[in-house]
N, C-alpha and C positions, 0 to 999 in steps of 0.2 A: 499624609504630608505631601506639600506640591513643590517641586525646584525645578524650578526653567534653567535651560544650559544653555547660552546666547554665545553662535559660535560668529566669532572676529572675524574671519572667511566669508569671501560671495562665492568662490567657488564650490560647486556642487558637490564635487569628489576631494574637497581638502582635507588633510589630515584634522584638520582642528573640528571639521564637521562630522568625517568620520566618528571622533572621538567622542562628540556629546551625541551621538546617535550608537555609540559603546555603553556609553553612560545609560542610556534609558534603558538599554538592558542589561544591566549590571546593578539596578537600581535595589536597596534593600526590599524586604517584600511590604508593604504598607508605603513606598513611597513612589508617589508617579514623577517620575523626571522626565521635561520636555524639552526637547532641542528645538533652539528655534533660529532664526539666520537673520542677517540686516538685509533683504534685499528690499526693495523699496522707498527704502529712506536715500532721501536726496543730500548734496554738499546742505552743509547748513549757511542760511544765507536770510540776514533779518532782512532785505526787503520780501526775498516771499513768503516769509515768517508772518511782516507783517502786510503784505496783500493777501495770502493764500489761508495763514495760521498755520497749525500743526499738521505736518503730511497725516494721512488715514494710516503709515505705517508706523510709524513713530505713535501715534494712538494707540493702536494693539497692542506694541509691544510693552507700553509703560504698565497697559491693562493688567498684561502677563505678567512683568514683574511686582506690578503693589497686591497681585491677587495670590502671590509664589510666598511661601512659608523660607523659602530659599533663593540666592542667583546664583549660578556658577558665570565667570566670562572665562571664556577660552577664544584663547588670544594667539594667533602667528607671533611670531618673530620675522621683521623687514628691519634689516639694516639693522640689526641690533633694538630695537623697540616695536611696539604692538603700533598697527597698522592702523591707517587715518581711517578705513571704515568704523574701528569700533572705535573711536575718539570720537569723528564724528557724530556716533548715535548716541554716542553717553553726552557732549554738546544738545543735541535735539533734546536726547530727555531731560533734561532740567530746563526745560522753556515750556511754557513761559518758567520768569524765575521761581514763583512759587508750587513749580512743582517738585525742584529738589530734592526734597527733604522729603514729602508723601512718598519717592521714589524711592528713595537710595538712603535717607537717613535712619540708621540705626538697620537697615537693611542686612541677614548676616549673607555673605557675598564670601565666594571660595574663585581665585584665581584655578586656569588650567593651562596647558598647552602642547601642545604636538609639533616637531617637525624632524626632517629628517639630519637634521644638526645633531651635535654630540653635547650640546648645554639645555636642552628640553627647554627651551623658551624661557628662560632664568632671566634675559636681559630684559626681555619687553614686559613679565610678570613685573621683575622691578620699577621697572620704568612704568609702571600702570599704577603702582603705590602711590605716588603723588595726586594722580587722578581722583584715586577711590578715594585718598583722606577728604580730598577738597570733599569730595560729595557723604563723607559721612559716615559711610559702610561701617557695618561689623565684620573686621575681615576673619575668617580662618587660617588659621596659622599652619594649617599645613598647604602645601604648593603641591597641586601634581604635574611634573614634567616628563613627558615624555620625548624620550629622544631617540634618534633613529626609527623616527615612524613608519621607513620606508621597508624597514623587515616586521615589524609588528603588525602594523594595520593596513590592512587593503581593503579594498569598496567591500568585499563578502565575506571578511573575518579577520580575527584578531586573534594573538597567540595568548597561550593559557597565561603563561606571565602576567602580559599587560592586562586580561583580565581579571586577575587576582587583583591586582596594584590597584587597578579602578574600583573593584568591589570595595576595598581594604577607607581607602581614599574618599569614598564615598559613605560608608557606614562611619566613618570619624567625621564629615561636614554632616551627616544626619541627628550624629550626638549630640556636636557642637550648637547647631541650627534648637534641637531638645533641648539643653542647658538654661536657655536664654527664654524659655515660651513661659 
């Protein structure tokens, strides 16, 4: 089984990136989880849309997810909601419009998120539900939040806790993701 974890962060050392690079090694045994990032993808913007077409990163990453048995998005929390990176790259992939749906429809898709707040990204996960219905997702119903990420995960490890909770979180989207094939 393949599940890409597309972290909502450009930053290299963020907790949310941290997190889906926790994920790939936490992943059940029989399933490859790839953490992958937006870097590349530009503001979305239909004149270069329609001078340039589709950025070459926005390309790859749709590759990744129609070829992914799985998505996770893990998402920051800014200001109370998930940050205009991953809006923006979920805006790219569905462009042109018929590709929505090969993307994301019926897609099954597990929210995540990390920060060092005390509500584990609850607001921007919510506030991302509106998003994911528009495009269709099969969502998993369970949330992983993580919160106070600033005592859990650092760049070179993660405490057994949040390990267990990722494994635990991870083998219920693996089920779930099984259920549906």
């Amino acid at each position: 089984m393949k599940i890409v974890a597309v972290s909502g962060s450009l930053r290299s050392e963020s907790f949310n990136t941290r997190l889906a690079r926790l994920m790939s090694e936490q992943a059940p045994p029989g399933t490859e989880l790839r953490p992958l990032t937006l870097h590349g993808i530009p503001l979305y913007d239909g004149d270069l849309e329609e001078r340039e077409g589709i950025p070459e990163a926005v390309r790859t990453l749709r590759g990744e997810i129609k070829a992914a048995d799985g998505l996770v998005l893990i998402t920051p929390e800014y200001n109370a909601g998930m940050p205009g990176v991953l809006k923006n790259a979920l805006d790219w992939l569905t462009r042109p419009g018929e590709e929505m749906k090969p993307t994301f429809g019926g897609r099954k898709t597990a929210l995540a998120g990390a920060t060092p707040g005390a509500w584990g990204t609850a607001l921007a996960q919510s506030g991302a539900l509106i998003n994911l219905r528009q495009l269709g997702v099969h969502l998993y119903p369970g949330y992983l939040r993580v919160s106070k990420a600033h005592e859990s995960l650092q760049a070179d490890w993660a405490d057994d806790r949040l390990k267990e909770q990722v494994s635990k979180w991870l083998a219920g989207f693996v089920e779930f993701i099984e259920e549906g094939s």
